[in-house]
C-alpha positions in Angstrom: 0.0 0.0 0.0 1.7 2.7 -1.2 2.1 6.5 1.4 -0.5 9.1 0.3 1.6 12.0 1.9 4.1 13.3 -0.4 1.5 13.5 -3.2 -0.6 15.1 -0.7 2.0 17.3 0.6 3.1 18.5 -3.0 -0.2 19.4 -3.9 -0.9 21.7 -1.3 2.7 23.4 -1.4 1.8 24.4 -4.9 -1.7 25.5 -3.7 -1.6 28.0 -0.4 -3.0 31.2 -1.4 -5.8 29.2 -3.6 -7.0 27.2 -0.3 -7.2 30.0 1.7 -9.5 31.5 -0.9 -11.7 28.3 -1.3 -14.3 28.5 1.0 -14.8 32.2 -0.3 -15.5 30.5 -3.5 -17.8 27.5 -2.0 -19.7 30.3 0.7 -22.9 27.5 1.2 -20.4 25.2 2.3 -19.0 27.0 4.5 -21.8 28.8 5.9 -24.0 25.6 6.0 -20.8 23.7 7.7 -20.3 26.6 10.4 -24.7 26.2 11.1 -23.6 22.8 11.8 -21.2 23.7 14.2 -22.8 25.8 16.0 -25.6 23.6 16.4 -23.8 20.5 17.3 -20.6 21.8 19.2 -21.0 22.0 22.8 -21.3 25.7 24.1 -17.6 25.8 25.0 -14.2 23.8 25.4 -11.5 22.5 23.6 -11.4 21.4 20.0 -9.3 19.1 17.8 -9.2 20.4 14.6 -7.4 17.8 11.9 -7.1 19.3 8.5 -7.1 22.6 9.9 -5.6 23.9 6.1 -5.1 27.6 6.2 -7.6 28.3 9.5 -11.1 29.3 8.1 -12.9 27.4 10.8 -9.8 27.8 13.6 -10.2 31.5 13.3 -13.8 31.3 12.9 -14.0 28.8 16.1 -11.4 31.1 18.4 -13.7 34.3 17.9 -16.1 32.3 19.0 -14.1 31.7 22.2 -13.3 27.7 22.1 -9.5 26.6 22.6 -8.4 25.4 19.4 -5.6 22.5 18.6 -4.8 22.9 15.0 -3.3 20.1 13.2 -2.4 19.6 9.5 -0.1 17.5 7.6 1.4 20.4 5.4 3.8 22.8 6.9 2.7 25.3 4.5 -0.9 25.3 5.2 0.1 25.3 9.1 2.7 28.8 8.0 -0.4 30.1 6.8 -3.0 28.9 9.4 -0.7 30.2 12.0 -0.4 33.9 10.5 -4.2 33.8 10.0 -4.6 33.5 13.6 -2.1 36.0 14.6 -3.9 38.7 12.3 -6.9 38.0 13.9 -5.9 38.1 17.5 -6.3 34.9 18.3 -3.1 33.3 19.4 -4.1 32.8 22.7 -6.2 30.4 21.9 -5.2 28.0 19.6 -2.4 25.8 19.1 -1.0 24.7 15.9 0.9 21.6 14.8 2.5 19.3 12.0 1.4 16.1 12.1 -0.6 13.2 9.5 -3.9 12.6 10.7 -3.1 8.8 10.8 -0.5 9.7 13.9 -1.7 12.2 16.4 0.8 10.7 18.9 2.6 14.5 18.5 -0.8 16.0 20.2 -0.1 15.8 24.1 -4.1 16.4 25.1 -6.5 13.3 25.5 -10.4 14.1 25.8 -11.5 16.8 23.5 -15.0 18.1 23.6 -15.0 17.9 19.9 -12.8 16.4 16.9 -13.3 17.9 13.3 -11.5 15.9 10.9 -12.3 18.3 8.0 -10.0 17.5 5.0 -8.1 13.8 5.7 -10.5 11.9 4.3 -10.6 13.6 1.0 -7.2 12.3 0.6 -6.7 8.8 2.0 -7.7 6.2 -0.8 -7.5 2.9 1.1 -10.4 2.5 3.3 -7.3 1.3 6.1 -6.0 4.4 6.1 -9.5 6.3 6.5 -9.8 4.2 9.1 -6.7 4.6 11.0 -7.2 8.4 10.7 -10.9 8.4 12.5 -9.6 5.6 15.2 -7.0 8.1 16.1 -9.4 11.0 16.1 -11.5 8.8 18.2 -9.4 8.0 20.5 -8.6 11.8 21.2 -12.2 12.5 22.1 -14.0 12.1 25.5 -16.5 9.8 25.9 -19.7 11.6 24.7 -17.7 14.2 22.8 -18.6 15.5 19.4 -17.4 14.6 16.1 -17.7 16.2 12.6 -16.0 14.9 9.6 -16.2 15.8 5.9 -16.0 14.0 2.9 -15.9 14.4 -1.4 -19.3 12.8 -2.5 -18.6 10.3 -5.4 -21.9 11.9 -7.6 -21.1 15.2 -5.9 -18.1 15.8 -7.8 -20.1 15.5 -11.5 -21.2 18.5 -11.5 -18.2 20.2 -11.1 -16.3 17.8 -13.3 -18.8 19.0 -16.1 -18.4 22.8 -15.5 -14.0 22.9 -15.1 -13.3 19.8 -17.2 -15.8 18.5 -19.6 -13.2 16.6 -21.5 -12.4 14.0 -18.6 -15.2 12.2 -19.5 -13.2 11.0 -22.4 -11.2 9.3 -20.6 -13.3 6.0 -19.7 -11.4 4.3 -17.6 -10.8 6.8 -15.5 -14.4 7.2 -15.1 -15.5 4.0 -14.4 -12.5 4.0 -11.5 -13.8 6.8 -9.9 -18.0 5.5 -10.1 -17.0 1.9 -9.4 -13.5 2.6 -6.4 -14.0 6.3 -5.8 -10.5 7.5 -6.8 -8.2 7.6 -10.5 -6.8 4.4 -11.2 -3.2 5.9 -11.5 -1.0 7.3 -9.8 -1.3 10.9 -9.8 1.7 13.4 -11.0 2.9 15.7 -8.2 1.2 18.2 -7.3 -1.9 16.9 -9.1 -5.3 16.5 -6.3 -5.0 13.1 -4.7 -8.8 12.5 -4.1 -10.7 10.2 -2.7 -14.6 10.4 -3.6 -16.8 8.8 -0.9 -20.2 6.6 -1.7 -23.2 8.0 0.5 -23.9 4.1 1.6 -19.9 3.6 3.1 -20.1 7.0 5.2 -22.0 5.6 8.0 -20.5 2.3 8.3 -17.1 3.8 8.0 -17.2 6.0 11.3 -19.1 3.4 13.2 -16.8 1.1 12.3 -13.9 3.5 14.1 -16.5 3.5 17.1 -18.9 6.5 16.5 -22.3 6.5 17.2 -24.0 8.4 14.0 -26.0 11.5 14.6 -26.3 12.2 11.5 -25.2 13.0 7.4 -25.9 16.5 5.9 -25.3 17.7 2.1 -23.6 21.3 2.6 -24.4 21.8 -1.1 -27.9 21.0 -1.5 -29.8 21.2 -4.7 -26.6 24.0 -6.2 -24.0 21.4 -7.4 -21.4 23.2 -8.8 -23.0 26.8 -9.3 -22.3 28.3 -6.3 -22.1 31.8 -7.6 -26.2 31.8 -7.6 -25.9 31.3 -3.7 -22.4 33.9 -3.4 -24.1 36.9 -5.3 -27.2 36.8 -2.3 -27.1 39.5 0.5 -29.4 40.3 3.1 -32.7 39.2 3.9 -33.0 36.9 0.5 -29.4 35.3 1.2 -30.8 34.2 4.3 -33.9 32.9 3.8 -32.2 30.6 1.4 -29.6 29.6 3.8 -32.9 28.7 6.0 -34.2 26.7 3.4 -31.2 25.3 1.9 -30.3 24.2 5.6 -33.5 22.8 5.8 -32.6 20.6 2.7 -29.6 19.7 3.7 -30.7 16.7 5.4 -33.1 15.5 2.8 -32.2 11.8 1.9 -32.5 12.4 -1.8 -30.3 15.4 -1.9 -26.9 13.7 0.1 -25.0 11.8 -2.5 -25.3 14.9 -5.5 -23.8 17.3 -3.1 -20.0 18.1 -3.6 -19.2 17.6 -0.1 -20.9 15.6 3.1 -20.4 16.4 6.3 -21.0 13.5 9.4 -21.9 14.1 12.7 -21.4 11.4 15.4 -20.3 11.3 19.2 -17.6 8.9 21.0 -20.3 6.6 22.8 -20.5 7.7 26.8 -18.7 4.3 28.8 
């Protein structure tokens, strides 16, 4: 089984600035993810944050007066993150660090309130791997704590396939490997995204698998798929009442798998 991280890693050196800017470009996402939070989160406490990329939701989270313990595998995202929180006046309550998701054994702390594992499992293509990273989440997490994950929907991605790259469905095989296993069939060239795209069916039995009891599986894109400059262009009163109803939505059975991105909610069962 070949190491995901250097592909990983040289991906997102080439590709700082352009994730800090993402979730500026994907706003329903975000904005439906952060409704999620702040529903689910407990009022207060500390948070393990694993993926933590370039900060949005560690910033976001700090101002919001949780303890944050920021992890990602790339030392570049982590640069950024860290100067992110610095800007925003936040230093005092988060703490940032280097590490693969599959080996939190650099994180000190035991018993978070919460564990969002909100990027490694876009990455990991061997369902071992996926599962090493959630048992090691898991294992940081108090009994009863909460959990949040998010995943790359396999008929999410079509959409967007369609609008950037309308040519790849030319290449057959490569689209029967990603319907059929949920990732390319080769190896991809540095630098190159190094997905994996998650069937609706495995997402449950995946985390319970790692020991999570399921709360429940929301579409943070509902009904959009890739046009999200519809939803970006909204202000005021009309942008919210469609975040109400597109929230609303988000749990609706038939709208989980064609939404780009899926987020879980579970909770480390009480002993």
């Amino acid at each position: 089984m070949r190491d995901e991280a250097p592909e990983i890693l040289a991906h997102y050196a080439k590709r700082v600035e352009a994730e800090a800017e993402r979730l500026a470009k994907h706003q329903l996402e975000r904005d439906l993810t952060r409704r999620y939070l702040q529903a689910y989160l407990p009022p207060e406490g500390h948070i393990l944050e694993i993926g933590a990329a370039t900060g949005e939701y560690t910033v976001w989270l700090a101002e919001r007066g949780y303890w944050i313990t920021a992890v990602d595998l790339s030392p570049a995202l982590m640069g950024r993150c860290q100067r992110r929180v610095a800007a925003a006046g936040a230093a005092d309550h988060v703490d940032c660090y280097v590490a693969d998701a599959r080996d939190l054994s650099a994180i000190p702390e035991r018993g978070f309130d919460a564990v969002l594992l909100m990027g490694p499992l876009y990455h990991l293509i061997h369902k071992e791997n996926r599962l090493e990273a959630l048992r090691e989440s898991v294992d940081h997490l108090r009994p009863g704590g909460a959990f949040f994950s998010a995943l790359i929907s396999r008929l999410g991605i079509m959409g967007e396939l369609l609008r950037r790259n309308p040519a790849w469905i030319e290449n057959q095989e490569q689209v029967r490997s990603i319907l059929e296993n949920g990732h390319d069939p080769e190896d991809p060239e540095e630098g190159r995204f190094h997905g994996y795209f998650a069937a609706l069916d495995e997402v449950i039995p995946l985390h319970e698998e790692a020991g999570l009891e399921t709360t429940l599986v929301a579409g943070v894109e509902p009904a959009i798929s890739a046009d999200d400059e519809s939803y970006n262009h909204l202000v005021g009163k009309r942008r919210e009442l469609w975040l109400d109803l597109l929230w609303d939505l988000s749990r609706e059975p038939a709208l989980l798998a064609p939404s780009r991105h899926l987020l879980y909610i579970g909770k480390k069962p009480e002993r």
